[in-house]
C-alpha distance (Angstrom), angle and dihedral (degrees) to the residues before:
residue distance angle dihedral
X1 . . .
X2 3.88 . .
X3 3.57 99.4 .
X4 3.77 121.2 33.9
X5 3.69 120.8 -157.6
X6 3.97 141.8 157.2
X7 3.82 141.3 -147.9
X8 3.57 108.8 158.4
X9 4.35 133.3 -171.8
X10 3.55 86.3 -72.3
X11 3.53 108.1 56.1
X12 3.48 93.7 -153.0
X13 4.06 93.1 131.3
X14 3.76 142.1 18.9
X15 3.79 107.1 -148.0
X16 3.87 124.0 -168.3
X17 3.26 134.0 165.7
X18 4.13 148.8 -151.6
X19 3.77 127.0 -164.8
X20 3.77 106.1 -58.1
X21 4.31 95.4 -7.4
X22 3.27 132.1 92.8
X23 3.67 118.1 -143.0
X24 4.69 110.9 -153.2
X25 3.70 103.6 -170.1
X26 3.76 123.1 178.1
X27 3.47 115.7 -107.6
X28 3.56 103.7 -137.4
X29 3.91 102.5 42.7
X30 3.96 97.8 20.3
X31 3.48 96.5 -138.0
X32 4.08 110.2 137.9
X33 3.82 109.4 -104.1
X34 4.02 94.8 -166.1
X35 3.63 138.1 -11.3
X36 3.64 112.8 -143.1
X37 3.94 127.9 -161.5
X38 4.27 118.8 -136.8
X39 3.52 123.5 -171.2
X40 3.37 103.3 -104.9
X41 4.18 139.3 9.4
X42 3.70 107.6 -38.8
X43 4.43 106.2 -113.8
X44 4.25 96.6 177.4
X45 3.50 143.0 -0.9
X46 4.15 125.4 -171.0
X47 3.90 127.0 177.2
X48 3.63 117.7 -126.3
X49 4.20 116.7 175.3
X50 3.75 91.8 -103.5
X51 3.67 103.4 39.5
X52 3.64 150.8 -11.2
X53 3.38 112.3 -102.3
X54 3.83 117.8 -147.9
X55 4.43 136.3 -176.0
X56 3.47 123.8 -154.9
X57 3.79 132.1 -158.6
X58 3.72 91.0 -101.3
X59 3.39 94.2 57.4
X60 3.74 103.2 -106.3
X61 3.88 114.4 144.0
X62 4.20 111.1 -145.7
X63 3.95 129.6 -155.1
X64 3.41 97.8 -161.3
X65 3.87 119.8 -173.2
X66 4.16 115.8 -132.2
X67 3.39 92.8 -161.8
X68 4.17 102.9 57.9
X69 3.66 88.5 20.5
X70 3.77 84.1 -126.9
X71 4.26 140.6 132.0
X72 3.89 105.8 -94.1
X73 3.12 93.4 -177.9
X74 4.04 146.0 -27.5
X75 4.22 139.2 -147.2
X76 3.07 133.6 -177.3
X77 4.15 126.6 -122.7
X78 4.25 94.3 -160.6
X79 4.04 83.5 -131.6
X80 3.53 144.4 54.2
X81 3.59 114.0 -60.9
X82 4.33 113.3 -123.0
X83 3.44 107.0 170.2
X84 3.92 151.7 -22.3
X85 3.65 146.3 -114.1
X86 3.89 146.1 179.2
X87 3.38 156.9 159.0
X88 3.80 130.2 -115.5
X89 3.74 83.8 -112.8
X90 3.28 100.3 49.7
X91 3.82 113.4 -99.8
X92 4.32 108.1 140.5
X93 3.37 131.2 -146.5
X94 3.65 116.9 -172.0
X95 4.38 127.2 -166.1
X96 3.88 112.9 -146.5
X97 3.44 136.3 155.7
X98 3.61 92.5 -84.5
X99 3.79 92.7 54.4
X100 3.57 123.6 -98.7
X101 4.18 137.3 -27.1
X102 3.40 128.6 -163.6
X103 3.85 143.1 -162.0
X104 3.75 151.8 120.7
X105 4.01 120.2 -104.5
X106 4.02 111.5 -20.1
X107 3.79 94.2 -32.1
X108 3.66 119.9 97.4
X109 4.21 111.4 -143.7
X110 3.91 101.4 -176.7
X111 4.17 149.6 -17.6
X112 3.30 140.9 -156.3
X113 4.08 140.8 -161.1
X114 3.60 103.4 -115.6
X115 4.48 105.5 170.0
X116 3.67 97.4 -139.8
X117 3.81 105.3 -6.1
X118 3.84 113.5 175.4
X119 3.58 127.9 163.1
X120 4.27 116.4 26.2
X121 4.28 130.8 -165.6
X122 3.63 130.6 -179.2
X123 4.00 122.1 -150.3
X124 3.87 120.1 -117.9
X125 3.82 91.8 -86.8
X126 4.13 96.4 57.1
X127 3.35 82.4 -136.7
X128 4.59 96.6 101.7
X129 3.74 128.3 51.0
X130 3.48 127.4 -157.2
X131 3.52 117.4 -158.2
X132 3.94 126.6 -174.3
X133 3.77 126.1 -166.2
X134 3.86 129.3 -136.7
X135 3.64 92.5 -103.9
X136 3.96 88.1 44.9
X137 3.51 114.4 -104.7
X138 3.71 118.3 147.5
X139 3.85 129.9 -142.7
X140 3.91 132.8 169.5
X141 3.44 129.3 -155.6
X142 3.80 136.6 -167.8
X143 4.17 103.1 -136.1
X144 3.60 109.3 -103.1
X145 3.84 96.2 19.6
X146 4.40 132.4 77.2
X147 3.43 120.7 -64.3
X148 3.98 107.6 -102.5
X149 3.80 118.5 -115.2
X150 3.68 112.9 -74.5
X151 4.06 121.5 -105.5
X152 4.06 98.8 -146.8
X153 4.04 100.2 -152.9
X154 4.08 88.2 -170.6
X155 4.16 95.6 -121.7
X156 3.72 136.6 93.9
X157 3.91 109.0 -90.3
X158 4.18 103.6 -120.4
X159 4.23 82.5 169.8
X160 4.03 159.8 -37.7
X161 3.35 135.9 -130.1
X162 4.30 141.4 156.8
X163 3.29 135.0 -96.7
X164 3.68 116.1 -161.2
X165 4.24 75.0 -156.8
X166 3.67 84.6 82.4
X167 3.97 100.3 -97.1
X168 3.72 135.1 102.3
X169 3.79 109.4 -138.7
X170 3.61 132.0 -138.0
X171 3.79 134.5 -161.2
X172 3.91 106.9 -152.2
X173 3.85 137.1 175.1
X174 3.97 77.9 -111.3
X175 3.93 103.5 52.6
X176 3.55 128.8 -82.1
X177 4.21 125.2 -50.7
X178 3.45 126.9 -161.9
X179 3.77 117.7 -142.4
X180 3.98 117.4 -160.4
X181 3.66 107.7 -136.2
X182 3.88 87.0 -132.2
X183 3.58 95.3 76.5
X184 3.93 97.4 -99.2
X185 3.61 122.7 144.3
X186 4.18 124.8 -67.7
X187 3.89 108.9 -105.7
X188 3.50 112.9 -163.4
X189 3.92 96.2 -140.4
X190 4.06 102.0 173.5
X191 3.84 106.5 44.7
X192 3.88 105.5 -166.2
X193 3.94 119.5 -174.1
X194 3.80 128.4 -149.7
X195 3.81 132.2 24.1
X196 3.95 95.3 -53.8
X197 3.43 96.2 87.1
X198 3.84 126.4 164.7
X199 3.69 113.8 -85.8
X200 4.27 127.0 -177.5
X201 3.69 103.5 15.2
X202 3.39 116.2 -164.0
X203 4.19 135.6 174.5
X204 3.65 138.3 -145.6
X205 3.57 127.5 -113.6
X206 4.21 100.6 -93.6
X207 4.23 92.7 46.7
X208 3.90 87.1 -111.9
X209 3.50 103.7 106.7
X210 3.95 135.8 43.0
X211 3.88 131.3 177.3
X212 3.67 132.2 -167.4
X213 3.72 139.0 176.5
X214 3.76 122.5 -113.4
X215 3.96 127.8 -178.9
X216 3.90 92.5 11.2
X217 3.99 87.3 -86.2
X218 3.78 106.8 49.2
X219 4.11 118.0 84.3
X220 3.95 97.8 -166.2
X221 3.99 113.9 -160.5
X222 4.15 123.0 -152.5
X223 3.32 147.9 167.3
X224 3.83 117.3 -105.0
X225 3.07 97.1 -162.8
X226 3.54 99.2 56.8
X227 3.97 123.5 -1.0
X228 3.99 96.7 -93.9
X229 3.70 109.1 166.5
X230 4.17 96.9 -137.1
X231 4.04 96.0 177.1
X232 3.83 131.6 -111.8
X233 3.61 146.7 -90.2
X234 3.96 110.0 -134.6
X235 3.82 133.5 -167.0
X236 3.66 111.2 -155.7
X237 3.60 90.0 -168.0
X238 3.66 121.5 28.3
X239 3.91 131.2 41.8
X240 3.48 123.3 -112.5
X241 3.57 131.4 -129.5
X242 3.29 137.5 -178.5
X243 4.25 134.6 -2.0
X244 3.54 152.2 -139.1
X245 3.46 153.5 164.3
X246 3.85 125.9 -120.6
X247 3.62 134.5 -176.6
X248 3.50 105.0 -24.0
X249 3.86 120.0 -36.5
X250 4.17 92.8 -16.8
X251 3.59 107.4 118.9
X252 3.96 127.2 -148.9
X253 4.12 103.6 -147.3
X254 4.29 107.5 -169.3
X255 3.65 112.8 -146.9
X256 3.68 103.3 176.1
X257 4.09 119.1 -117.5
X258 3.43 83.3 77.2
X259 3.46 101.6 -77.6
X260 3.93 135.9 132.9
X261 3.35 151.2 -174.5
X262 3.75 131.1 -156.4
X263 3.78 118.3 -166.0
X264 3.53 138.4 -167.1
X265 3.72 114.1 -133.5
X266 3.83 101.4 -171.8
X267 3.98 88.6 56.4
X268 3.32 121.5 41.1
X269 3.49 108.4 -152.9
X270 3.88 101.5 54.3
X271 3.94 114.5 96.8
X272 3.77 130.7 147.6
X273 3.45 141.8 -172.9
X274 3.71 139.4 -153.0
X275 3.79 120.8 -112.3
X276 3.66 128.5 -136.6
X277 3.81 118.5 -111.5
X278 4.22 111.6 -108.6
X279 3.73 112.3 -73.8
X280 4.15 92.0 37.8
X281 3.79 124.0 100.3
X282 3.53 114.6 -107.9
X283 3.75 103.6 -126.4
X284 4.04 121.5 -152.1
X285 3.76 128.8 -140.8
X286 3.25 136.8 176.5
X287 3.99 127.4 -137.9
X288 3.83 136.3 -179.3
X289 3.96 117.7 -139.2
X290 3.94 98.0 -140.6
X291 3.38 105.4 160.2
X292 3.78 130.2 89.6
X293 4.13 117.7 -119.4
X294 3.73 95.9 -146.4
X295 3.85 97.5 40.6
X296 4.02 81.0 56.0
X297 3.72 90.6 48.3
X298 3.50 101.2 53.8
X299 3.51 84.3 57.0
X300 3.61 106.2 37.2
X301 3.83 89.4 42.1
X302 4.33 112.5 -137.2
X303 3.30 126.5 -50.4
X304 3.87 114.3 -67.6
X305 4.10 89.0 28.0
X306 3.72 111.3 164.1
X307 3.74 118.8 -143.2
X308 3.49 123.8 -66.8
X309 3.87 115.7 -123.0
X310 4.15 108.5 -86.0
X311 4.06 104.8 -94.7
X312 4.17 114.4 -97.8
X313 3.83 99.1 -107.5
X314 4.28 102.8 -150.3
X315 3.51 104.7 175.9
X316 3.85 91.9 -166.3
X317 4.06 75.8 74.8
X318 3.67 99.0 26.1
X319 4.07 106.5 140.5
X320 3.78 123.2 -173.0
X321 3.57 102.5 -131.4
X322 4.27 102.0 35.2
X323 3.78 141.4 -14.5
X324 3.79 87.3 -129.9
X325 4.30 93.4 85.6
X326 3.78 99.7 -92.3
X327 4.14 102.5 145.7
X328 4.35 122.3 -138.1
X329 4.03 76.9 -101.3
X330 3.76 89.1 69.7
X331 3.95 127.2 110.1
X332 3.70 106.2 -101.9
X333 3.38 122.1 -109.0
X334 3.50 100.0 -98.0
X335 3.50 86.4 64.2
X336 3.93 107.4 47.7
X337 3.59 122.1 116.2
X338 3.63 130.4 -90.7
X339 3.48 119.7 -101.5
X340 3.80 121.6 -113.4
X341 3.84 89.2 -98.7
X342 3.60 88.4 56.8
X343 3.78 94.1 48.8
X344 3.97 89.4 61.1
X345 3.84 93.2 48.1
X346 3.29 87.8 54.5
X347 3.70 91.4 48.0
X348 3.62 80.8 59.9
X349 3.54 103.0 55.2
X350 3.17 96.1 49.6
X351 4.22 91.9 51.8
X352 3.95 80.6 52.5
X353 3.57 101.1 43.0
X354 4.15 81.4 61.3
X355 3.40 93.8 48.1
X356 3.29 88.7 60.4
X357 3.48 93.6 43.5
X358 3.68 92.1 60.3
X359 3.79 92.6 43.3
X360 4.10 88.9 63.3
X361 3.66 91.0 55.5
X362 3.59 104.5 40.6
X363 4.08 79.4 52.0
X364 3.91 92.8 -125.4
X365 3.64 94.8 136.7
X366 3.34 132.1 23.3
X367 4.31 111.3 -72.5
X368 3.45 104.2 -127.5
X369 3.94 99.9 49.5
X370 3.85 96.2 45.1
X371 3.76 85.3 51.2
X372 3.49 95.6 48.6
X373 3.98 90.5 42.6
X374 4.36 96.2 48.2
X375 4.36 83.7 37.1
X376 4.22 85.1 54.9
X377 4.01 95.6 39.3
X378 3.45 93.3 44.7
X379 3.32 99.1 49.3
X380 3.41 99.2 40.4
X381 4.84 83.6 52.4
X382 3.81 84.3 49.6
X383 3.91 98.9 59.3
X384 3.65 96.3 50.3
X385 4.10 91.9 45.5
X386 4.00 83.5 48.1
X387 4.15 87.3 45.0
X388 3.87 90.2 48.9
X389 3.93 97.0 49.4
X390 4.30 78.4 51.1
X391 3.59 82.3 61.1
């Protein structure tokens, strides 16, 4: 992941991230609190409610205090540092090229050999951790016992997350596979063809609702329980890095130079970003909303949703794409068709993209950006008609 970042249930702090900086921005008003130097290039960050914890490429874990905007406390992983987990409460888990330490504040409470360990997740409880290999085979352990046999889901690992549903999800160079945490078989329930594969997936809260990042520019939203298409958020001109979920269905979206964006899936219209502290330039991005509210909510259920029970897993019915009777002969999921809801938000890109059409010619804005606004609309209303004739 190029650009680590954090958001967290809580929402207490936005954290982004650039090179060897790490960027603490309140999480109500998005303005950066403290920016706070490590040793070496910045590989994960994860809020916790007493600090931010941070990994470096060296290896060196970081408690690092919000409030003071000062080092708490440091430890050392004897290895290259890779990537970063935690729990709500606190409890760390942190990938290196030794495999994969654990603990809770600055004390370390276990490790394990893991050859080629990547991507780590804990369940709600703190008490599991998943880890997934480079080459994409998953293994759970209970902290303080053997790491379980590993399920080898024949893909590159891109990410892991939890789903309260019952599954650990994977991003792969294949698609997406959901694991179930009982030990049942992978299912790879978003197949995704050429070299754009998913990378970083992440889930909300509830289970309901996962998002990804195709292309480098393209955050992709489903369903995890089923395969529900949802939309996308796009940035025509800046790469995206890493994700995560906030308080219900906000999303935190990384994009390196220490900037952010949270956005709130169950409305549409409401996206923030962080600011820079004084003396920092205050970069500009542009982004393009394309996903519809209510097709996210009947997904992500309203706001304060509890967990849905975890999905029955028959394997006399098992499918590898969806328990809802697709077959392997399906399209895959990056190809399904837009939902009726998507149809008319398409409609109404297009109806915009021509207003802004007409807008360049009659010279009421300036010619190049109303162009470049109707070109990106249009475009964007044209691929889902094309997807839904597909269908």
């Amino acid at each position: 992941m190029t650009s680590p970042f954090a958001y967290g249930p809580s929402g207490r702090w936005l954290t982004s991230t650039q090179a060897h900086e790490v960027f603490i921005c309140d999480g109500d008003d998005e303005h950066t609190v403290h920016v706070i130097e490590l040793d070496a290039t910045v590989t994960g960050v994860r809020n916790t409610p007493a600090q931010v914890l941070a990994l470096d490429a060296q290896g060196t874990l970081y408690g690092l205090d919000p409030r003071s905007g000062k080092r708490a406390w440091t430890l050392g992983m004897g290895a290259p540092g890779l990537a970063l987990a935690a729990t709500e409460a606190g409890r760390w888990a942190a990938v290196h090229g030794n495999g994969v330490t654990w603990g809770e504040g600055s004390g370390q409470l276990g490790e394990l050999e893991v050859a080629g360990a990547r991507h780590a997740a804990f369940d709600p409880t703190g008490q599991t951790l998943a880890i997934v290999t480079e080459d994409g085979t998953l293994s759970t352990v209970k902290l303080g016992g053997a790491l379980g046999p590993g399920r080898a889901l024949g893909y590159g690992a891109t990410g892991l997350a939890y789903s309260r549903l019952g599954w650990w999800l994977v991003s792969t160079t294949r698609g997406v596979f959901r694991v179930p945490v009982d030990g049942g078989e992978p299912e790879l329930y978003l197949k995704w063809g050429g070299d754009d594969h998913p990378v970083g997936v992440t889930c909300s809260l509830n289970g309901r609702l996962c998002a990804f990042v195709t292309e480098r520019k393209v955050v992709v939203l489903f369903g995890v329980e089923r395969d529900a298409n949802c939309g996308a958020i796009i940035y025509p001109e800046r790469e995206v890095g890493e994700l995560e979920f906030g308080p219900q269905a906000w999303l935190g979206i990384g994009l390196g130079l220490g900037d952010g964006n949270k956005v709130d899936l169950l409305d549409g219209s409401s996206c923030s970003r962080t600011d820079p502290p004084p003396g920092r330039p205050r970069n500009r991005w542009a982004l393009q909303l394309s996903f519809d509210a209510d097709e996210v909510g009947e997904v992500h259920g309203p706001r304060g949703a509890a967990p849905a029970p975890a999905a029955a897993h028959d394997g006399a019915a098992a499918d590898p794409r969806t328990q809802w009777g697709a077959t392997p002969d399906d399209a895959p999921s990056s190809q399904a068709a837009p939902t009726t809801g998507m149809l008319f938000y398409a409609l109404g890109l297009l109806v915009a993209a021509g207003v802004l059409g007409y807008a360049a010619i009659a010279g009421w804005f300036d010619p190049f950006m109303a162009w470049l606004g109707a070109g990106i609309l249009g475009v964007s209303g044209i691929s889902i008609f094309a997807a839904s004739r597909r269908g």
